[in-house]
N, C-alpha and C positions, 0 to 999 in steps of 0.2 A: 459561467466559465465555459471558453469553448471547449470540445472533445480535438483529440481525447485529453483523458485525464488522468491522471500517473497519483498512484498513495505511496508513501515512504511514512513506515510505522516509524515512529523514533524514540528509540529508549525500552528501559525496560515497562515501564510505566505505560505505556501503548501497545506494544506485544503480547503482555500476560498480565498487566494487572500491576506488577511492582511488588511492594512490601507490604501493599494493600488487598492484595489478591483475594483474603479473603472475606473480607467487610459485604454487606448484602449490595451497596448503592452502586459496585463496581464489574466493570464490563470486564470478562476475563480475556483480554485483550480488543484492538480495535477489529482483527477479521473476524467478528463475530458479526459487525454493524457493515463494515466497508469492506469489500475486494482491494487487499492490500499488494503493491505489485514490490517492494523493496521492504527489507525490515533492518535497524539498525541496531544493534544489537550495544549491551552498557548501561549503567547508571550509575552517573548520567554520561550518555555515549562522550569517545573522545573524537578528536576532529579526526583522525585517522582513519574511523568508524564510520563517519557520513563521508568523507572524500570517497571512500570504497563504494559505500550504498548509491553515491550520484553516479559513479562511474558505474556500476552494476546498471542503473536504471538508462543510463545513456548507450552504455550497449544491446540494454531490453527494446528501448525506441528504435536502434539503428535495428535491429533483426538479429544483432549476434548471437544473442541469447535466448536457448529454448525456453518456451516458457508457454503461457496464457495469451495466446493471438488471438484466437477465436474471441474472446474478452475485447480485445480493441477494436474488431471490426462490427463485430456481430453487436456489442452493445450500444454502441452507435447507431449503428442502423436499426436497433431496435426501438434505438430513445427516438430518433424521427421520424417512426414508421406512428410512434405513440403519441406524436405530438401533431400528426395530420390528422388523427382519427378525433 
């Protein structure tokens, strides 16, 4: 997949776990695994819910929104600095 690369958590079930939360086999949400950049919050989210999250994540790409930069530059150039050596 090329960089960068953009996460949108979706659901409750992705952010924290769900109604499963507390079962042993379960990740208590996906930021534990993945640098998450959008979270979509619902279960199971409604289309109003991700229309906002794309728009949120389309203003994180254009620069509108402060956020985790350093994450898009630096990790890139860190994933090709690691793939020369």
């Amino acid at each position: 997949m090329s960089s960068p690369r953009y996460v949108i958590a979706f659901g409750e079930c992705a952010t924290a776990g769900g109604p499963w939360w507390e079962s042993y086999n379960i990740v208590k949400g996906i930021d534990q695994v993945l640098p998450v950049d959008v979270y979509v919050a619902g279960c199971p989210p409604r289309p109003e819910n991700l229309f906002a999250a794309l728009m949120k994540l389309q203003d994180k790409v254009s620069g509108k929104v402060a956020g985790n930069t350093e994450r898009n530059l630096s990790e890139t150039a860190r994933h090709n600095e690691e793939a020369r050596v």
